[in-house]
C-alpha positions in Angstrom: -8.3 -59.8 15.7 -7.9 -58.3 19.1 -4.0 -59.4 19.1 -3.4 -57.8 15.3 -5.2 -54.6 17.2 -3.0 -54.6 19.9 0.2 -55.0 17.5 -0.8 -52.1 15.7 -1.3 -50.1 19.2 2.3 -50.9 20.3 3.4 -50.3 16.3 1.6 -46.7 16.3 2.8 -45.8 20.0 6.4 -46.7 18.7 6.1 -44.5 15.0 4.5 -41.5 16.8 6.6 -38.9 18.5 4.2 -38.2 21.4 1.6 -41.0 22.9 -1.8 -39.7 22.4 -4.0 -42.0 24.2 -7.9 -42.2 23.4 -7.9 -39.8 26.9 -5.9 -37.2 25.2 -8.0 -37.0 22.0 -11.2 -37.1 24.1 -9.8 -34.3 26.7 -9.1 -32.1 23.9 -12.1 -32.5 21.5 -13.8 -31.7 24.6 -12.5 -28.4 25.1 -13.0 -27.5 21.5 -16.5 -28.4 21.4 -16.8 -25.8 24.8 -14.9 -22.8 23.3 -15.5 -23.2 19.6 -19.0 -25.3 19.5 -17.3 -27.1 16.7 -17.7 -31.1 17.1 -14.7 -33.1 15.9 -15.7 -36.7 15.3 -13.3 -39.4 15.3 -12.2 -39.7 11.8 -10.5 -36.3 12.6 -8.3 -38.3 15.6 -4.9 -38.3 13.2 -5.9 -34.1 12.3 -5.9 -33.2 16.3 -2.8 -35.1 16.5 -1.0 -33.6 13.4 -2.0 -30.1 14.6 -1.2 -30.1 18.2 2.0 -32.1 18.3 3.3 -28.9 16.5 2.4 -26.9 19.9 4.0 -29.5 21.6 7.1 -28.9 19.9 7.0 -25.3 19.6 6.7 -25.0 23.6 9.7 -28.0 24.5 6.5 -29.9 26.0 7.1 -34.0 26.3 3.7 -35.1 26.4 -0.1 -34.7 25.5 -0.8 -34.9 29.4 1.4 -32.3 30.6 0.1 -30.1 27.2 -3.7 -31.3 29.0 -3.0 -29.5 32.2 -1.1 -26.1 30.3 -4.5 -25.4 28.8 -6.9 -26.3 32.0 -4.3 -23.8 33.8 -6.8 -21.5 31.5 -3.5 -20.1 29.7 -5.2 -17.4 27.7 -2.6 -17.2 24.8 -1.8 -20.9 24.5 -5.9 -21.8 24.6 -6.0 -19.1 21.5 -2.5 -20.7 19.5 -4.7 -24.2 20.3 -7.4 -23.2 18.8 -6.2 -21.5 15.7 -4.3 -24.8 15.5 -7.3 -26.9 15.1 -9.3 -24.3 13.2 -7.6 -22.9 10.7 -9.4 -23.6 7.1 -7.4 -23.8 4.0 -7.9 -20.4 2.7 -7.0 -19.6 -1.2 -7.6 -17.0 -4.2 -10.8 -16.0 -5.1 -12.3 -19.0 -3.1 -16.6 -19.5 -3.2 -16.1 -17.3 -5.9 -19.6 -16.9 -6.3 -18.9 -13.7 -3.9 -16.3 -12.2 -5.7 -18.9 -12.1 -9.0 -21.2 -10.3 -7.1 -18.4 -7.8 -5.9 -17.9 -7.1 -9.3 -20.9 -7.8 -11.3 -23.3 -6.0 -8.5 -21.4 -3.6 -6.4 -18.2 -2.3 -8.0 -19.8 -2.2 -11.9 -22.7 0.1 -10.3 -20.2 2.6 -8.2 -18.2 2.6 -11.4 -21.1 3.6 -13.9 -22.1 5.8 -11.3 -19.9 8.5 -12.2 -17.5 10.7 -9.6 -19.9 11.0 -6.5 -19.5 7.2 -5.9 -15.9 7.3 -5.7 -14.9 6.2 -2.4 -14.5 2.4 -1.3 -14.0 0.8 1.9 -14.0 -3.0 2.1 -13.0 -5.0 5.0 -11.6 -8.7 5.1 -11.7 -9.3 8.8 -10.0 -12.6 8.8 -7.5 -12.2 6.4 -5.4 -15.4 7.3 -2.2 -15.7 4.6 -3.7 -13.2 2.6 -5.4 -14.4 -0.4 -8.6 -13.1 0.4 -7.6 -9.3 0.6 -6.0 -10.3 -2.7 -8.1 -11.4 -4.2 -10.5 -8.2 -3.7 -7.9 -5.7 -4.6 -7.8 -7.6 -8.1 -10.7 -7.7 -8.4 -11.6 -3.8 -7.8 -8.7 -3.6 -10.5 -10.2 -5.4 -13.0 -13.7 -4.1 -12.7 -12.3 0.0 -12.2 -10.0 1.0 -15.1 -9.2 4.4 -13.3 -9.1 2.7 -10.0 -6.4 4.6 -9.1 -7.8 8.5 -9.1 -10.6 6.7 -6.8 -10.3 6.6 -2.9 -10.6 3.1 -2.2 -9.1 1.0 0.8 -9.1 -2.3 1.8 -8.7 -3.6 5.3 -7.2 -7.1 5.7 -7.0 -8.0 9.6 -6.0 -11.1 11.5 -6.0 -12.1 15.2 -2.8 -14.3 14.4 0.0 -11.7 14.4 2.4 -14.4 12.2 0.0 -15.2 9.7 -0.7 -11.2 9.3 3.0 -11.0 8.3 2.6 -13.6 6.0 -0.4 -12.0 4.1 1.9 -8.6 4.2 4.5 -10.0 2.3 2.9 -11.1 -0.5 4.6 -13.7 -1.6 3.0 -17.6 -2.6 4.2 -20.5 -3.7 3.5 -21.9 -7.2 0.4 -24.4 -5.8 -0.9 -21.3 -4.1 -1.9 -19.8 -7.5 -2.9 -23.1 -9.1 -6.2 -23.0 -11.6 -5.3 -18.9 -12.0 -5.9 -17.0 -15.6 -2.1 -16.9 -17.0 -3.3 -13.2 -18.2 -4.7 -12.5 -14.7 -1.1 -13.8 -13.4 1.0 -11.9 -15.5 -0.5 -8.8 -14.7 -1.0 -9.2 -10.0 2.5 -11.0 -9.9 6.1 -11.1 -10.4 7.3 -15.0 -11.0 10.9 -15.3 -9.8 12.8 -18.9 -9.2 12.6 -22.2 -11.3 10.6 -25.3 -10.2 9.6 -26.4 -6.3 11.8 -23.1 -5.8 9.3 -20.4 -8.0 7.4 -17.8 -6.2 4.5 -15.4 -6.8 5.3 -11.8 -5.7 2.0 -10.0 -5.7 3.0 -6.1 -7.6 3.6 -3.1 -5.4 0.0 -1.4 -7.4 -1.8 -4.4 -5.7 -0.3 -4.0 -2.3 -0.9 -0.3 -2.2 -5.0 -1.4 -1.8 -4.4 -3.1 1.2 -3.8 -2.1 4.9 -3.0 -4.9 7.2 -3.9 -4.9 10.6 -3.9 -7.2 14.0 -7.1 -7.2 15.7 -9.6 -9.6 17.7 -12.8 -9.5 16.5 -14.1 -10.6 20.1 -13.3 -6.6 21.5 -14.6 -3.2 20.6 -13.9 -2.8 16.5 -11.2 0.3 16.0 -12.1 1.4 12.7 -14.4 4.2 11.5 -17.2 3.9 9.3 -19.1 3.4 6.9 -17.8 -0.1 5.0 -19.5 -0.8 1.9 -18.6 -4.4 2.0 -17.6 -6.4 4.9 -15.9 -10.0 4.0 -16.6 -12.0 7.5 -16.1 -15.5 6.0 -16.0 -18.8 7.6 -14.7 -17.6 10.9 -18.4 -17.3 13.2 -18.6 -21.0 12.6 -16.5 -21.1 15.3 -18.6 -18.9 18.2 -21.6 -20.1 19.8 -24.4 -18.0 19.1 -24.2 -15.3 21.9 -21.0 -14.6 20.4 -22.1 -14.4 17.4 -24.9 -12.3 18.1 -22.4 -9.5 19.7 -19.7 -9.6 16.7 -22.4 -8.9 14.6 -24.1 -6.0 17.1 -20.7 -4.3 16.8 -19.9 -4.9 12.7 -23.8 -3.4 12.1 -22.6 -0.6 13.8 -20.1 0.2 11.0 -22.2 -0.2 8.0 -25.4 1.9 6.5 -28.3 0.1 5.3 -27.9 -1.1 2.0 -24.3 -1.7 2.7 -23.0 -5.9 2.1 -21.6 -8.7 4.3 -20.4 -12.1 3.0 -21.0 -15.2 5.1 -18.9 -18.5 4.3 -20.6 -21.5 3.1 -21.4 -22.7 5.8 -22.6 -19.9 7.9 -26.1 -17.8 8.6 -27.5 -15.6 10.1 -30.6 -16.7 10.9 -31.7 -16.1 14.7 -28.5 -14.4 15.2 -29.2 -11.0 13.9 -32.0 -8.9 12.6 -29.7 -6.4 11.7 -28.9 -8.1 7.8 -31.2 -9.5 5.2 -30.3 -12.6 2.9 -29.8 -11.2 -0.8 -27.9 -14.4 -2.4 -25.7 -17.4 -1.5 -24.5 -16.5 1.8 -24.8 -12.4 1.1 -26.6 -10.4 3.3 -27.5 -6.4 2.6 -27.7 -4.1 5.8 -31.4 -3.5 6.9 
């Protein structure tokens, strides 16, 4: 048993590209679990790898070790890129769509049969990753407001990841990226263009227009005015230990009125991090 072990040692130190010794993994689960609070366990050994050889690469580094000692130099931008590697969730349209019901069903239906004093709209997705969640707001405030357009309503998508910000701007997915949608709701958000693994999803310019992207780091001062009636602030402070928490969440109260809404992702609360919110559904919260 302990021979067939070591075979398959020598076997997966030959197939990798890097080495990544039980040191490695350790060293850098380590250092996630001090900035991040988030516990990888060991199933997620062959993740860490996958994620961080691509770092690796990207900076012309040889090995995990001399990667190690890049991030214990306490390289500000690198220990950020690391942990965006290792943290980024698979983000898609419409996703816990529970929230986007209530958006419509509770929020934009009541401004809409409110008549012309309820006109203006500002909604913020302040982790907008590659886009889809901005997205997937602007459709629906287009499907719930016929006359949408003679309203003023804008939607701020920001990122901390400058790249992935350009991605979300372009507005352009791949076929598996719009998997599951309504061919009605489809036809009407996106041009198709190109034939098989090739075709892509062009969100419309009408869309677009909604959305105004914008690079900032929720951990300084927030640069945007208030009021926001709805602030999207999903599975991202899963990530912060809870004084971190407690001062993003000082700042976005700042920029809302009471009565105004904040969505949570599935796995997140607020409880004993803010007095500021109270629960109204699955992972909603309504200003105090």
């Amino acid at each position: 048993m302990n021979h067939q072990a070591g075979e398959n040692q020598v076997l997966e130190t030959r197939v990798r590209e890097f080495q990544f010794t039980d040191s490695d993994f350790n060293a850098l689960r380590k250092l996630v679990k001090e900035m991040t609070g988030i516990s990888l366990a060991e199933s997620k050994r062959e993740l860490v790898y996958g994620r961080v050889s691509r770092r690796l690469r990207a900076l012309g580094v040889s090995a995990f070790g001399e990667y190690r000692k890049l991030l214990e130099s306490g390289d500000g931008s690198e220990l950020v890129a690391f942990c965006n590697a290792l943290t980024t969730n698979l983000t898609s349209f419409f996703r816990e769509s529970h929230h986007f019901d209530y958006l419509r069903d509770e929020f934009l239906a009541a401004r809409r049969n409110a008549g012309r004093r309820s006109e203006r709209i500002r909604i913020w997705s302040s982790a907008c990753s590659s886009g889809e969640e901005p997205y997937s707001i602007a459709m629906t405030v287009m499907e719930t407001i016929p006359d949408w357009q003679q309203w003023d309503i804008k939607i701020l998508a920001t990122d901390l990841d400058s790249d992935i910000l350009a991605r979300a701007q372009r507005g352009s997915y791949t076929a598996d990226r719009v998997t599951g949608f309504p061919r009605a709701r489809l036809a009407r958000f996106f041009t198709e263009s190109g034939e098989g693994a090739q075709r892509t999803y062009q969100v419309i310019p009408e869309l677009a227009r909604l959305i105004t992207f914008k690079q900032i780091n929720l951990m300084h001062e927030l640069p945007m005015p208030g009021p926001l009636d709805a602030i999207f602030c999903r599975n991202v402070v899963i990530y912060f230990d809870k004084d971190t928490q407690r001062a993003l969440f000082a700042r976005i109260a700042k920029l809302q009125r009471p009565g105004d809404l904040l969505f949570l992702g599935h796995s997140e609360t607020l409880f004993k991090v803010t007095d500021d919110y109270a629960l109204i559904g699955r992972t909603i919260y309504r200003r105090s």
